[in-house]
C-alpha positions in Angstrom: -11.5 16.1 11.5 -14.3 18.6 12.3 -14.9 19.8 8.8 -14.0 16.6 7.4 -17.2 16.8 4.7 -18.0 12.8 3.4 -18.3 13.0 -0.3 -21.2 11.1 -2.9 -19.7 9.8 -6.0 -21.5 13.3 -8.0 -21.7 16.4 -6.9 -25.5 16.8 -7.5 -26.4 13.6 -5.3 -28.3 14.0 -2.0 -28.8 10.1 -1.6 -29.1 9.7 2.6 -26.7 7.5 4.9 -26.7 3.9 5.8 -25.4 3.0 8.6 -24.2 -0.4 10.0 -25.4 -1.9 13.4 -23.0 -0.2 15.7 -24.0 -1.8 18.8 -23.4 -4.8 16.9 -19.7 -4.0 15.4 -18.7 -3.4 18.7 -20.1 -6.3 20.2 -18.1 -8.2 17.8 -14.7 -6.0 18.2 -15.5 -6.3 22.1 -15.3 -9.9 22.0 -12.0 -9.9 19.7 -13.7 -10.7 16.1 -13.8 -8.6 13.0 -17.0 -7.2 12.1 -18.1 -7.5 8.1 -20.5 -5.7 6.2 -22.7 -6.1 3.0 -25.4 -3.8 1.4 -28.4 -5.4 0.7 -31.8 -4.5 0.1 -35.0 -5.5 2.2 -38.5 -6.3 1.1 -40.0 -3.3 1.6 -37.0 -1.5 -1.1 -34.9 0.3 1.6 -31.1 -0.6 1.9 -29.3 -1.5 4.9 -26.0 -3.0 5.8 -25.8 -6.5 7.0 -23.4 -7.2 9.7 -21.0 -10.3 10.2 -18.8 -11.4 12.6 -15.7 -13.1 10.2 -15.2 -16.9 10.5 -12.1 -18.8 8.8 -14.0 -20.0 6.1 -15.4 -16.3 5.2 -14.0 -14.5 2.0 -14.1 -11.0 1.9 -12.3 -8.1 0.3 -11.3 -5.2 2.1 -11.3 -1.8 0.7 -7.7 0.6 0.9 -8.3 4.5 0.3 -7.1 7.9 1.6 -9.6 9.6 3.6 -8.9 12.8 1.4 -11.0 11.1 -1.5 -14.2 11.4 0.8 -14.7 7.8 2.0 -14.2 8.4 5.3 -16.7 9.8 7.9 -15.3 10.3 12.0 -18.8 11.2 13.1 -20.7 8.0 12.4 -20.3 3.9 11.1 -22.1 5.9 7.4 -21.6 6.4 4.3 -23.9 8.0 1.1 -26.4 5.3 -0.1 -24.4 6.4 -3.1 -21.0 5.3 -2.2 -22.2 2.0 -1.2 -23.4 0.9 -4.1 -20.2 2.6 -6.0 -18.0 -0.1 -3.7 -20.9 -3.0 -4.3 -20.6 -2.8 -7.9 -16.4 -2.8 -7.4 -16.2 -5.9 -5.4 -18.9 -7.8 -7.5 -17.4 -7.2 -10.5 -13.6 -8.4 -9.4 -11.7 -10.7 -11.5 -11.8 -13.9 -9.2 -7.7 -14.7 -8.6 -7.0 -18.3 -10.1 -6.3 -18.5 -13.9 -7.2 -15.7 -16.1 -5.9 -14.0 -19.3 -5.6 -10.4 -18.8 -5.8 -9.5 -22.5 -6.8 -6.0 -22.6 -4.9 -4.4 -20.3 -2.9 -1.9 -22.2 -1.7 -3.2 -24.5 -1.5 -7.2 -24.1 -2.8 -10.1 -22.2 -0.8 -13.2 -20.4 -1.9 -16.0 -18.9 -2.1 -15.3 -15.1 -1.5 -18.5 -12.7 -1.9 -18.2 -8.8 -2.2 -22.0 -7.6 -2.4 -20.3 -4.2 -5.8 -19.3 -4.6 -7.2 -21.4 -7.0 -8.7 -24.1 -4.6 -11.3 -22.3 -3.4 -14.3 -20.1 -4.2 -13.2 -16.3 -3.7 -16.7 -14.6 -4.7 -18.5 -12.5 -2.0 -20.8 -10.0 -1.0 -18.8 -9.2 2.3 -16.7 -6.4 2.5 -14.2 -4.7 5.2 -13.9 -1.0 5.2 -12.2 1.4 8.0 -14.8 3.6 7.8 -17.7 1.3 8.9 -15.6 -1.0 11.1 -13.9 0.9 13.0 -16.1 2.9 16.1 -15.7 6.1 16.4 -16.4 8.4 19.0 -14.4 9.6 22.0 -16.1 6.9 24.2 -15.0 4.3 21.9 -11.7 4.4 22.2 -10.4 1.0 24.0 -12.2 -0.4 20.7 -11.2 1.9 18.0 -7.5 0.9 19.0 -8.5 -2.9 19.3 -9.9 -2.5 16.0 -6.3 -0.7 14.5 -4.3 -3.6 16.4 -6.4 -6.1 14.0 -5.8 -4.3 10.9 -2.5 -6.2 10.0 -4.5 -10.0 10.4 -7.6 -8.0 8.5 -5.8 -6.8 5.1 -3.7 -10.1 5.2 -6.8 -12.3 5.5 -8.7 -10.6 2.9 -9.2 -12.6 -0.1 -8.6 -9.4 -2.1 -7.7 -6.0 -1.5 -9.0 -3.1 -3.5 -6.8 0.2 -3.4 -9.4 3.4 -4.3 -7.5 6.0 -5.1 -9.6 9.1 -7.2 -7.5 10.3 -9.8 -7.4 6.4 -10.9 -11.0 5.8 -10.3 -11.7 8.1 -12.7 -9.6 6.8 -15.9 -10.2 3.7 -18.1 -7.7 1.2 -18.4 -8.0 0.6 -21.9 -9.0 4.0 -23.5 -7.4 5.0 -26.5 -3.9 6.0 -26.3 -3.4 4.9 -22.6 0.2 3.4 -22.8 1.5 1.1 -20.2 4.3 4.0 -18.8 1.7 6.2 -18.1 -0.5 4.0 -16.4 2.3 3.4 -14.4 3.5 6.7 -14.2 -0.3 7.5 -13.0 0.0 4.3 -10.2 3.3 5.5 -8.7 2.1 9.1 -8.7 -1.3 8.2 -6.6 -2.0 10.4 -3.2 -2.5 6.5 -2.0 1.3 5.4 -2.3 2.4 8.5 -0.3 0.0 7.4 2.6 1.9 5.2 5.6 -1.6 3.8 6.5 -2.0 2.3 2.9 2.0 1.0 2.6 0.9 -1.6 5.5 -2.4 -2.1 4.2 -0.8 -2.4 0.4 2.3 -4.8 1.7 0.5 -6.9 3.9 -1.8 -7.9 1.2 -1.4 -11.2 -0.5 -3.3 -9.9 -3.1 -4.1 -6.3 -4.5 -5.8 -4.6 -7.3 -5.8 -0.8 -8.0 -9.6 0.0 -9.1 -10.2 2.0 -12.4 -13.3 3.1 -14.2 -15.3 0.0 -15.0 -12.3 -2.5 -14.0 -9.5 -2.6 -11.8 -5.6 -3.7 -12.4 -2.6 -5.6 -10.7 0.5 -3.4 -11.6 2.0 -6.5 -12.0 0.1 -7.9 -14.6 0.3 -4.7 -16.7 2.5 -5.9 -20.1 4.3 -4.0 -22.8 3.1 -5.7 -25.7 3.7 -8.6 -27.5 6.5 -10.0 -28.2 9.4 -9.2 -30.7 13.0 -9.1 -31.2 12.9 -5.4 -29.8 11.1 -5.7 -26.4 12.9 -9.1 -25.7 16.0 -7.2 -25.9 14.7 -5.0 -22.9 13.6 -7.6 -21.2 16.3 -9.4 -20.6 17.6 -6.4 -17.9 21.2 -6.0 -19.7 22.5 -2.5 -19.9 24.2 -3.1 -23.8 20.9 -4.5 -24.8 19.1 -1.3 -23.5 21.5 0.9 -25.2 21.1 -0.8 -28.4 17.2 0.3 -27.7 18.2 3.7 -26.9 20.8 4.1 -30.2 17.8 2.7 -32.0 15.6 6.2 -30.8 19.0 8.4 -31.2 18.5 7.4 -35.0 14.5 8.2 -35.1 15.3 11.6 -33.5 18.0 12.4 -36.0 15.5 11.1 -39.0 12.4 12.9 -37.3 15.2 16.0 -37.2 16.3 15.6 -40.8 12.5 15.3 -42.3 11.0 17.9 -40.2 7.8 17.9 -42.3 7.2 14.2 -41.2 7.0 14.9 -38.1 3.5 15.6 -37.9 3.4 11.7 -40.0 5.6 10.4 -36.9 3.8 7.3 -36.7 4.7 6.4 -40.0 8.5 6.7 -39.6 8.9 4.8 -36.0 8.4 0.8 -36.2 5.7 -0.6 -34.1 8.1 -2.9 -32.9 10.3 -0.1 -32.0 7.8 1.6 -30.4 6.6 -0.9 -28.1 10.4 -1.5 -26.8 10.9 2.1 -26.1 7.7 2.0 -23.9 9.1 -1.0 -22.2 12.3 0.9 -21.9 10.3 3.3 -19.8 8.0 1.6 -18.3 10.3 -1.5 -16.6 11.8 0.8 -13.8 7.9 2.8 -12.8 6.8 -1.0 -12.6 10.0 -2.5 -10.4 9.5 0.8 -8.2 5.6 -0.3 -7.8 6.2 -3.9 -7.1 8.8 -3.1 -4.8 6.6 -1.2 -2.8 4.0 -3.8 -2.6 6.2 -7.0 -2.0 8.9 -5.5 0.5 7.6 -7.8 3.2 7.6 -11.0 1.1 11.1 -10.5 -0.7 12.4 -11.2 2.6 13.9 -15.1 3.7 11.4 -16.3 5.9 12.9 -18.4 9.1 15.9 -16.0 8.9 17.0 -15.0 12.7 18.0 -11.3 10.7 14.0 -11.1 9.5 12.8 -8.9 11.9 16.1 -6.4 11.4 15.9 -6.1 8.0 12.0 -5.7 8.2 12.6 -2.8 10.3 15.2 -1.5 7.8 13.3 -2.2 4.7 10.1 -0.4 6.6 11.8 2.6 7.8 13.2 3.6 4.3 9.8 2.3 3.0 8.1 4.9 5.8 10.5 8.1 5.5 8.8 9.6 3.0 5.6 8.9 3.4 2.9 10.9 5.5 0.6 10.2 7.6 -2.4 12.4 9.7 -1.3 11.4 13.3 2.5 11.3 13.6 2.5 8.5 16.3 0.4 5.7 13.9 3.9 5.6 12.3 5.1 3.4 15.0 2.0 1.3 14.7 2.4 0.4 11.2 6.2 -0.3 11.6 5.5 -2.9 14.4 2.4 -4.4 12.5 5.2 -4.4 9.8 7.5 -6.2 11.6 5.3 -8.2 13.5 5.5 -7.3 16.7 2.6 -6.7 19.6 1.2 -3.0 18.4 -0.8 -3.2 21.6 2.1 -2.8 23.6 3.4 -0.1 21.6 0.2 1.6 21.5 0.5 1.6 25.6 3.1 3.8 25.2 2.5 7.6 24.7 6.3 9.0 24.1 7.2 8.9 20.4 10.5 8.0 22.0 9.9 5.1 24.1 7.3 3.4 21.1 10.7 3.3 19.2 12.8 2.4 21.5 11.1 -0.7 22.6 11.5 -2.2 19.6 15.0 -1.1 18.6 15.5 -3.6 22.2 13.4 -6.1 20.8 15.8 -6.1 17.2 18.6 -9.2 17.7 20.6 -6.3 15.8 21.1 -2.3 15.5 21.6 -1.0 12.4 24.8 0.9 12.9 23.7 4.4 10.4 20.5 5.1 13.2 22.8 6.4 15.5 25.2 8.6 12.8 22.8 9.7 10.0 21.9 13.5 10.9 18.8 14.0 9.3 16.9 11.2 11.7 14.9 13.5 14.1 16.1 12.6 17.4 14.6 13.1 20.8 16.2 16.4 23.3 18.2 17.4 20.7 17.9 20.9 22.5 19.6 18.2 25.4 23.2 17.9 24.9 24.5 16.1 27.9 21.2 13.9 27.4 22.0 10.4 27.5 18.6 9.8 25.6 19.3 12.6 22.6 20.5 10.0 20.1 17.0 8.7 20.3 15.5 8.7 17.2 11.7 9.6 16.7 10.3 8.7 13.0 11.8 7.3 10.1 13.0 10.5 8.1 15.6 11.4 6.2 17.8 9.3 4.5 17.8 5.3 4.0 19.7 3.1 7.0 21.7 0.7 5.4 21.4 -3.2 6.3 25.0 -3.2 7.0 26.9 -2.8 8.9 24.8 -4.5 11.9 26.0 -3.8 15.9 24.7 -5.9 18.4 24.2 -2.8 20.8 22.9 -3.2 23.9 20.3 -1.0 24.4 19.5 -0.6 28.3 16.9 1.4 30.7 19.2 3.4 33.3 17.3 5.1 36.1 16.8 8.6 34.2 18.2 7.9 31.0 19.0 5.1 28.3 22.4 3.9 27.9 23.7 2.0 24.3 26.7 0.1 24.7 28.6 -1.0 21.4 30.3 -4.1 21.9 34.5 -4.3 22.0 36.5 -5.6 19.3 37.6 -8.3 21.3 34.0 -9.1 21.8 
């Protein structure tokens, strides 16, 4: 982090730094709130940012980026006078949840309900960002990790969260020629879904946008186009009805083929109705992969004594390809994920032991941990180590939900032992 250099939103800016009250973000931490922060600007025309401990009736929307964009800063509670303005003007200008018509976006607009939200006032000028409320500093470390341990509660909270990602900020939704597949080609391809930090922050969310130039986006909301014959075909998810689609652009290929000197007149030889299927053909599985990513947590049956197990599976495929700066914050996220303690797991300094405490604390064992051979284990140099089936991070392939093992998983006196239960048993 020592050249880490905090960008302004140009390169020719030399706007200074604001800084929040750190004394007073970690009083607040200290005492077990979450500190909140607006820009504002006094009397005399300088900018500052206002501090505020969060209450249960405070709204706020907190911010979700990768730190290779330039939004972070691990010297100081700073950013470029610059930058804040950038994030005011985000947050102020957000499409309140409740009902909206999204008409615009691509290529069509549908009426948007969320009865969830829509009994209370969601506007504000507060704001959560990492970079601000988390101290930093070596001699802040009890409450740098206090502040991590609350990040779960803060992203879930939040009345909104905003994902700034650079190569999205920088496109407008609704220039010409944008189709829906390739703003969704352009969302799943984002540095910020490779991130493990962001997968919590993006599936804990109840509700997310992705920031654009001028406007931001829910994938979900993003539709094909109106309706027709054509696109309701694709909709409906059956495999003969797709390949009627797909026969449909065989034929176009062979005509465009046949007239080659149309070609450069394509436009005029495929069917806007056509057309508008074929980009739903595309589209549909970029925007199930995207929405899976986001809902895994809430797809799940709540009250469901195997919730935690298949949170752990669901997370650990979710996690294996992903990266992250510090390889241990993987075991953070997995048991804000799940929803167990993270403080406890923090406690613990082997990558081994932070995963083995809450394999124990699973009412099952997904049986394809122990035989799946790309699963970094720990002393696999160890052969006669009881502990070298141990596994470290979630890489490699998927572990499957089934089959389960209710394998007990016990601390010997210089090793761990798994037994797997009889047949009679």
């Amino acid at each position: 982090m020592k050249k880490y250099v905090t960008r302004h939103t140009s390169q020719d800016c030399t706007c200074s730094h604001v800084s929040v009250d750190e004394a007073r973000v970690q009083s607040i931490i200290a005492d077990g709130g979450v500190p909140l922060v607006a820009l504002r600007k006094t009397k005399s025309g300088h900018f500052e940012l206002a501090v505020t401990k969060l209450t249960h009736h405070t709204n706020y929307v907190a911010f979700s980026h990768v730190w290779s964009d330039g939004l972070g800063n691990p010297s100081s509670n700073s950013l470029p006078l610059c930058q804040l303005q950038l994030l005011t003007y985000y947050y102020e200008h957000l499409e309140t949840p409740g009902v909206s018509s999204r008409r615009g976006i691509v290529n069509w607009g549908v009426p948007r309900f969320d009865f969830r939200r829509m009994t209370r006032d969601l506007k504000t000028r507060w704001f959560w960002l990492d970079t601000l409320c988390i101290p930093v500093g070596e001699q802040h470390q009890d409450l740098k990790h206090k502040a991590i341990n609350q990040m779960a509660a803060i992203y879930a909270g939040a009345s909104q969260v905003l994902v700034l990602d650079s190569r999205m900020q920088g496109r407008q939704i609704n220039e010409p020629g944008l189709e829906a597949c390739e703003l969704l080609a352009r969302t799943y391809a984002m540095p910020w879904m490779g991130r493990s930090w962001t997968f919590q922050e993006g599936a804990i969310a109840t509700m997310r946008q992705i920031q654009c130039s001028g406007q931001s986006f829910d994938p979900g909301d993003v539709a094909f186009g109106p309706g027709n014959v054509w696109l309701k075909l694709v909709e409906t998810g059956n495999i003969g009805a797709k390949a009627v689609v797909f026969v449909k652009m065989l034929i176009l290929a062979a005509r465009v083929s046949y007239h080659r000197s149309s070609f450069e007149h394509a436009v005029t030889i495929i069917s806007p109705d056509i057309d508008i299927a074929l980009v739903a053909l595309l589209s549909r599985p970029l925007k199930d992969a995207i929405l899976e990513q986001f809902n895994v947590l809430y797809t799940l049956r709540s009250g469901d004594p195997l919730t935690s197990y298949e949170r752990f599976v669901l997370c650990w495929n979710a996690l294996r390809e992903r990266t992250t700066t510090k390889k241990e914050d993987i075991h953070l996220i997995i048991a804000n994920l799940i929803g167990f303690n993270p403080s406890v797991v923090a406690n613990l300094q082997n990558p081994a032991d932070r995963m083995v405490v809450q394999l124990m604390s699973l009412p099952y064992v997904p049986l394809s941990i122990f035989f799946n051979p790309t699963i970094p284990r720990a002393h696999v140099e160890e052969q006669t180590s009881n502990n070298r089936w141990v596994p470290l991070y979630p890489k490699g392939g998927n572990l499957e939900l089934e089959p389960t093992s209710r394998a007990q998983i016990t601390l010997g006196l210089y090793s761990l032992r798994v037994r797997f239960p009889t047949r009679a048993e």
